[in-house]
TORKOL-200982 format. One record per residue: residue in three letters; x negated, y negated, z of N, C-alpha, C, CB in turn. Coordinates in nm, 2 decimals, always signed. Each point is the difference from the previous one (the first is absolute). Glycine has a CB too. Example, Ala and Ser with C-alpha at 12.3 -4.5 7.8 and 13.67 -1.06 7.14 Angstrom:
2
 marmar    nc1    nc2    nc3   cac1   cac2   cac3    cc1    cc2    cc3   cbc1   cbc2   cbc3
    ALA  -1.32  +0.57  +0.78  +0.09  -0.12  +0.00  -0.09  -0.12  +0.00  +0.19  +0.12  +0.12
    SER  -0.15  -0.23  -0.19  -0.09  -0.11  +0.00  +0.08  -0.11  +0.08  -0.12  +0.06  -0.22
! end
This chain:
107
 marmar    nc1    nc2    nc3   cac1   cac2   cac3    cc1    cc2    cc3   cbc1   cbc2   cbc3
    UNK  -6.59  -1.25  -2.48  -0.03  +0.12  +0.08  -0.15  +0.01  +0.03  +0.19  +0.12  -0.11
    UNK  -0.24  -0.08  +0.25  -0.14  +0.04  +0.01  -0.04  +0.10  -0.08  +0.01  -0.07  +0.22
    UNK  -0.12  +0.09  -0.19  -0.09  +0.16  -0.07  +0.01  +0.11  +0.03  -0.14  -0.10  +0.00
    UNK  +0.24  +0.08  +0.12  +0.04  +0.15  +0.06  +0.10  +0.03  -0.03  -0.10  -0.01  +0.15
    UNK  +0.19  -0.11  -0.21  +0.11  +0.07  -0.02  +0.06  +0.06  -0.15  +0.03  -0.14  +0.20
    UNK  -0.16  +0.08  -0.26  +0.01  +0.00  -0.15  -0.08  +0.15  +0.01  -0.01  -0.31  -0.12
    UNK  -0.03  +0.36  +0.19  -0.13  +0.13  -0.04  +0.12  +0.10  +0.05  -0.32  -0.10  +0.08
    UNK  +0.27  +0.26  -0.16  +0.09  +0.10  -0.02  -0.14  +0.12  +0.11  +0.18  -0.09  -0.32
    UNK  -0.11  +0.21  +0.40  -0.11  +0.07  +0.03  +0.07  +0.15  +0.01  -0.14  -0.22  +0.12
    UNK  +0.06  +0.26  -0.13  +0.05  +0.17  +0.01  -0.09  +0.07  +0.07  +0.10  +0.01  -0.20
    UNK  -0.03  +0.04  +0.31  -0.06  +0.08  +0.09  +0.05  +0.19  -0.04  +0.01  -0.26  +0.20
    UNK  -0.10  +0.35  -0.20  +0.02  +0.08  +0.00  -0.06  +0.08  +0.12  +0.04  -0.08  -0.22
    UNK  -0.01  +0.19  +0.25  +0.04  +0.11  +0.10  +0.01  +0.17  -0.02  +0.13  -0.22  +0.07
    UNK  -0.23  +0.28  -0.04  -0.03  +0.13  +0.00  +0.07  +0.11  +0.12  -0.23  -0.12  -0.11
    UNK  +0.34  +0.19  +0.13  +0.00  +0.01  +0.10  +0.06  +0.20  -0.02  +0.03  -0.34  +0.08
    UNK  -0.12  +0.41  +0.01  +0.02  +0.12  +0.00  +0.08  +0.06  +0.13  -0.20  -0.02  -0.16
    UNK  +0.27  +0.12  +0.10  +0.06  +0.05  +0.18  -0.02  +0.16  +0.00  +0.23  -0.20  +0.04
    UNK  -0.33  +0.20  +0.04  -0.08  +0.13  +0.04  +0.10  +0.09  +0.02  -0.19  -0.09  +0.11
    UNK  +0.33  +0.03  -0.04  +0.06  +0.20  +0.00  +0.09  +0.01  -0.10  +0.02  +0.05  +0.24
    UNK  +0.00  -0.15  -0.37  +0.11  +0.00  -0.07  -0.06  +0.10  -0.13  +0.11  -0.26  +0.09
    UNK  -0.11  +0.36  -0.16  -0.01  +0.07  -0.12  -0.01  -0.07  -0.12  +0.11  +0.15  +0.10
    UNK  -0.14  -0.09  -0.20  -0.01  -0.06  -0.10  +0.10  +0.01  -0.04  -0.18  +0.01  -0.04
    UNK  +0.27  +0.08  +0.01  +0.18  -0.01  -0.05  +0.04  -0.08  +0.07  +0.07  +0.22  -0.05
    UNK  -0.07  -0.25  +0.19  +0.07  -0.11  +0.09  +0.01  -0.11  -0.07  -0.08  +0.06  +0.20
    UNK  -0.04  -0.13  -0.26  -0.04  -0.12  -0.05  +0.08  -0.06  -0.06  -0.18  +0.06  -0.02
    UNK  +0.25  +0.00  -0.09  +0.07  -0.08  -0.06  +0.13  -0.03  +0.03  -0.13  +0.06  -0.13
    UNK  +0.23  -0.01  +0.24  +0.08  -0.02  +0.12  -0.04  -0.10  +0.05  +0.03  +0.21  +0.04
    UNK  -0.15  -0.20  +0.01  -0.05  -0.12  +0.13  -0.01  -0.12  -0.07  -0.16  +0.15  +0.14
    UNK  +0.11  -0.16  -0.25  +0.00  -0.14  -0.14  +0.13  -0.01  -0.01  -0.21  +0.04  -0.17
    UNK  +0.31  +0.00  +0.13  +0.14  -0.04  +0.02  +0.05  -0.06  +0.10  +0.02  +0.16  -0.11
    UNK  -0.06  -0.09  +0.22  +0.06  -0.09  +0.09  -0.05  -0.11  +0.09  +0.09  +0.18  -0.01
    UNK  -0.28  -0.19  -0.07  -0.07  -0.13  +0.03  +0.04  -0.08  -0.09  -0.18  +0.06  +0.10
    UNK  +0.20  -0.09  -0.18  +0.00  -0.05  -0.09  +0.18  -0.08  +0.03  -0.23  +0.18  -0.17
    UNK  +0.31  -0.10  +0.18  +0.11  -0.07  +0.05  -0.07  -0.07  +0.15  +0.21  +0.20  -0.12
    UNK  -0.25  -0.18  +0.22  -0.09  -0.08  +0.12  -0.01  -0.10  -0.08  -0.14  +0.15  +0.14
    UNK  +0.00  -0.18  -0.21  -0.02  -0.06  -0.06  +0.08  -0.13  -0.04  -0.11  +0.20  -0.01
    UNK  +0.21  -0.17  -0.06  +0.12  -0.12  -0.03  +0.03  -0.03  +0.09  +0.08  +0.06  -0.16
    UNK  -0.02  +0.06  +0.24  +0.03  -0.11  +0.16  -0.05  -0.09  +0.07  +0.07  +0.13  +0.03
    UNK  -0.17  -0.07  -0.03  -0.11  -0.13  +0.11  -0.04  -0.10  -0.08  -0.12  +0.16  +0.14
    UNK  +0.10  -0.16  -0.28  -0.07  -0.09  -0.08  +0.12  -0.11  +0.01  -0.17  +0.17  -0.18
    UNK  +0.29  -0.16  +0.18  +0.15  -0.10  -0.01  -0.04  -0.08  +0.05  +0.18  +0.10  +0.00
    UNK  -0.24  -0.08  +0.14  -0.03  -0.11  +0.14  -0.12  -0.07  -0.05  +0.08  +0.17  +0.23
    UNK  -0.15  -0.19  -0.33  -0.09  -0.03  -0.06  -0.02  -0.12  -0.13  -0.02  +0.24  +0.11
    UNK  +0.10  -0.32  -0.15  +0.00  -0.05  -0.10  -0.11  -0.03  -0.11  +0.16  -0.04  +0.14
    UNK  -0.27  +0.06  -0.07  -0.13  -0.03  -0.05  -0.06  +0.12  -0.04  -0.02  -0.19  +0.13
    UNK  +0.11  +0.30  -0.06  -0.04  +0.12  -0.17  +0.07  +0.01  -0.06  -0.10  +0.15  +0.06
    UNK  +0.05  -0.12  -0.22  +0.10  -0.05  -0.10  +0.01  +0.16  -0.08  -0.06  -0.32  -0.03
    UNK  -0.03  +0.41  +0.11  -0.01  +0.13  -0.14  -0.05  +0.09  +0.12  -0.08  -0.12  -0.29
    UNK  +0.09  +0.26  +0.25  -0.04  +0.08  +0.09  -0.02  +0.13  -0.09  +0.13  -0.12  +0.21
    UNK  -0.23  +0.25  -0.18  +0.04  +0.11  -0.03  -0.06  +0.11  +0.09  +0.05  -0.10  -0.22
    UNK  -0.03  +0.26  +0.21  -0.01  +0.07  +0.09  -0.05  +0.10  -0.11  +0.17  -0.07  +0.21
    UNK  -0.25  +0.13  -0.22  -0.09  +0.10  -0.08  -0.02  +0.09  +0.02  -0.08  -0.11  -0.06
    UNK  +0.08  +0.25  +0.05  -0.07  +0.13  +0.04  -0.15  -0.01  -0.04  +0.21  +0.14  -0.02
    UNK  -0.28  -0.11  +0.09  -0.14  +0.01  -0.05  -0.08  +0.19  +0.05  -0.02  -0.35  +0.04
    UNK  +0.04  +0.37  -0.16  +0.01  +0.17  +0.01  -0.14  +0.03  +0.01  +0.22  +0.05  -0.13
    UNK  -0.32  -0.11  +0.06  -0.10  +0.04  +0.05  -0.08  -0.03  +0.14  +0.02  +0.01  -0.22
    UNK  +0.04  -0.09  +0.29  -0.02  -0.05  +0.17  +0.07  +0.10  +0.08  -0.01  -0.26  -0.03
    UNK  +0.14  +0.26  -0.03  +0.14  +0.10  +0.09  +0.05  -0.11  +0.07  -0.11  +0.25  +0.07
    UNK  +0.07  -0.37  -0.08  +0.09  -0.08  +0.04  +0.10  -0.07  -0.06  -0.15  +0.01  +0.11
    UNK  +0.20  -0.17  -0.06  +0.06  -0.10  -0.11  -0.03  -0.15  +0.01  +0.19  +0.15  +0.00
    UNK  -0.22  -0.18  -0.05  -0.02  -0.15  -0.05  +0.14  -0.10  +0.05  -0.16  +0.10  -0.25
    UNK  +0.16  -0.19  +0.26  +0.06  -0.17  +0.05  -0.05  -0.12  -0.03  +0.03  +0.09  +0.16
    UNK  +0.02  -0.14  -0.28  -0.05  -0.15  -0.07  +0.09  -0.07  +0.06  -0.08  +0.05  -0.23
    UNK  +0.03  -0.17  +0.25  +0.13  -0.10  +0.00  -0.07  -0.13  -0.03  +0.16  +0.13  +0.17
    UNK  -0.05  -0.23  -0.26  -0.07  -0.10  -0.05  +0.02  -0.11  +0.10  +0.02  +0.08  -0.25
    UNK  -0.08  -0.17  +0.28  +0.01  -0.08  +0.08  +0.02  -0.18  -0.12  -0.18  +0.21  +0.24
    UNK  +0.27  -0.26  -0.20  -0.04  -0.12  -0.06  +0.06  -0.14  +0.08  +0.00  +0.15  -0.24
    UNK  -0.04  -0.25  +0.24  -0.05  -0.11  +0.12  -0.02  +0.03  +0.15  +0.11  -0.13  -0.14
    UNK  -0.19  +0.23  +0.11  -0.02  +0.00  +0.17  -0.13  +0.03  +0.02  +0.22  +0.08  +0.08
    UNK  -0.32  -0.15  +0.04  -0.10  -0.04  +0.04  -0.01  +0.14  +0.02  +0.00  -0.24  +0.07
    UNK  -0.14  +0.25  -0.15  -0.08  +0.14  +0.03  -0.03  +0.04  +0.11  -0.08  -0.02  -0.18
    UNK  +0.08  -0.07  +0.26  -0.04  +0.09  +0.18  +0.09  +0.04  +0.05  -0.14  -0.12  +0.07
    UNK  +0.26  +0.11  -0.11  +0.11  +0.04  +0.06  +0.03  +0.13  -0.12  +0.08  -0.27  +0.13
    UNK  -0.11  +0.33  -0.24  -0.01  +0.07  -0.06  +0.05  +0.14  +0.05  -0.14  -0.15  -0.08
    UNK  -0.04  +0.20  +0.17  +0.07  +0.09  -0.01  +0.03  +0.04  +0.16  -0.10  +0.06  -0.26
    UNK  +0.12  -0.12  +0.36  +0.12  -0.04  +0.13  +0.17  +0.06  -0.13  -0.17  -0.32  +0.19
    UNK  +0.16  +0.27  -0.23  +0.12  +0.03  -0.07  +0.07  +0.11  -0.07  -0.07  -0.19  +0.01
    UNK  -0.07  +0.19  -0.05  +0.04  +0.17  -0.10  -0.04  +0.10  +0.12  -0.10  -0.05  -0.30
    UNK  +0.04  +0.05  +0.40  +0.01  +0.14  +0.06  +0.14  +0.01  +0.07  -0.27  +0.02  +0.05
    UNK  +0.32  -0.15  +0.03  +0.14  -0.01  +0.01  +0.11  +0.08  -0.04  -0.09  -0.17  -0.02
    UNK  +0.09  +0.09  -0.10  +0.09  +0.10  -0.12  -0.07  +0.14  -0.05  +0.10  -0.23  -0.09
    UNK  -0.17  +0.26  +0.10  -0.05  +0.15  -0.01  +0.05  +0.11  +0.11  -0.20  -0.10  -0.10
    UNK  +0.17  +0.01  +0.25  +0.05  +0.12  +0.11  +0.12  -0.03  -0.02  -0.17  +0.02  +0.19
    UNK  +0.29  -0.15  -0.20  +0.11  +0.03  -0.02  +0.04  +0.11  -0.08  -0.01  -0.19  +0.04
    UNK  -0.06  +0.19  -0.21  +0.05  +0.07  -0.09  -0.06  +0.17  +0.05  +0.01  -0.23  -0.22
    UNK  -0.10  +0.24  +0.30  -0.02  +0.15  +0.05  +0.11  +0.05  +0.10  -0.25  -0.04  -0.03
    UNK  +0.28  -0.05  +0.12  +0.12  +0.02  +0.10  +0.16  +0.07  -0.09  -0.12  -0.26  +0.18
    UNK  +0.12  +0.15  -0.28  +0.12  +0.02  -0.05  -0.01  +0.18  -0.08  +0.04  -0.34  -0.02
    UNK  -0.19  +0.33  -0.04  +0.00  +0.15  -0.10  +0.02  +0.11  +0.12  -0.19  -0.06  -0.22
    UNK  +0.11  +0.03  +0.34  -0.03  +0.12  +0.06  +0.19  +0.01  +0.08  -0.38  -0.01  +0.05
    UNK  +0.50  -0.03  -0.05  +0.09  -0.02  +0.06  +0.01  +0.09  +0.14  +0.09  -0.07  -0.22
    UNK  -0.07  +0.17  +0.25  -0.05  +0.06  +0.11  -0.11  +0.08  +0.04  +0.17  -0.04  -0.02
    UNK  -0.26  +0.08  -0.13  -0.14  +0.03  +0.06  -0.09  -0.10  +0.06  +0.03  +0.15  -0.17
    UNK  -0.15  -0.08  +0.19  -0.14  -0.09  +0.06  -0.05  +0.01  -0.09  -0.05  +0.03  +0.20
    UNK  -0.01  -0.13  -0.29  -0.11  -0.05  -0.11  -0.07  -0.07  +0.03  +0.09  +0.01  -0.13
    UNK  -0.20  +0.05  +0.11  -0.11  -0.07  +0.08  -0.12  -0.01  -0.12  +0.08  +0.10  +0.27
    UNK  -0.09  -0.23  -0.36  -0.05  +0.02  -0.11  -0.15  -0.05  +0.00  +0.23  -0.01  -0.09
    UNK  -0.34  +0.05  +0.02  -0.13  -0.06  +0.01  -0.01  -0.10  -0.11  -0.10  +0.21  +0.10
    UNK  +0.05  -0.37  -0.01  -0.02  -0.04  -0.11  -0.12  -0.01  -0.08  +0.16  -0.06  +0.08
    UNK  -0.16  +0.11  -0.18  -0.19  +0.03  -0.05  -0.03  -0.09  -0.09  -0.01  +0.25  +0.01
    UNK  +0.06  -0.39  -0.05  -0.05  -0.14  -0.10  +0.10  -0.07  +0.01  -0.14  +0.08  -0.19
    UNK  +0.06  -0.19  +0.17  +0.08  -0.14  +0.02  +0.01  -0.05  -0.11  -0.06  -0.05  +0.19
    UNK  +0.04  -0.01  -0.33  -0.07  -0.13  -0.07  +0.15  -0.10  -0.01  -0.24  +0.15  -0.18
    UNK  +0.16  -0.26  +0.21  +0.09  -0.11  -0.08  -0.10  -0.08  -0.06  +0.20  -0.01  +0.14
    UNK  -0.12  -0.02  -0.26  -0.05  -0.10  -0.15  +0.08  -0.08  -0.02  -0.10  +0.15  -0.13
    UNK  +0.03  -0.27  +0.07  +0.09  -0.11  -0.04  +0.11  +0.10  -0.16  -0.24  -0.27  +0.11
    UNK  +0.28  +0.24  -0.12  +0.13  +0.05  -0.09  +0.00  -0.09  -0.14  +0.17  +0.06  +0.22
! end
C-alpha cells in the first residue's frame, strides 16, 4: 500500500443555520445525521461519521473519518456529502447553513 492509503484523516465541520431555533436543533441533527449515512454509502473511504449539537455556537458539528483517500480530494468530498446530507434534513424546507470551520487532521 502507498502512504496515502495507509493514513487515516478526519475532517470536521461547524455548521450553523441562522433561521433554525435552538429547540429546532435537535430535530435538524436527526435528520442530518440520517443525511449523513446516506451520502457517506456512496463513499467507501469514509469509514465513521458523526453529527453533534454544539449548544454553545447554536449550531452542529460534522466529523467524518476519511481513510485511503488522498487529502486533496478530502475535503471536495466532505462538502459533497454535507450539502447532500443538508438537502436530505431540510426535505422540503430551504436550509441554508453557514459554514463557520473547517479542520482536517491526520486521525
Amino acid at each position: 500500500m502507498t502512504e496515502t492509503m495507509d493514513r487515516r484523516f478526519e475532517l470536521t465541520t461547524s455548521l450553523t443555520f441562522p433561521m433554525i431555533g435552538p429547540v429546532a436543533l435537535a430535530g435538524l441533527a436527526e435528520r442530518l445525521d440520517a443525511g449523513v449515512y446516506e451520502a457517506s454509502r456512496a463513499h467507501p473511504t469514509i469509514t465513521a461519521y458523526f453529527v453533534a449539537i454544539d449548544e454553545v455556537a447554536g449550531g452542529l458539528q460534522v466529523g467524518l473519518r476519511f481513510e485511503g483517500m488522498d487529502p486533496r480530494y478530502i475535503e471536495g468530498t466532505a462538502d459533497d456529502v454535507i450539502d447532500d446530507a443538508v438537502a436530505h434534513a431540510a426535505g422540503e424546507q430551504s436550509l441554508r447553513p453557514v459554514r463557520e470551520e473547517s479542520s482536517l487532521v491526520p486521525a
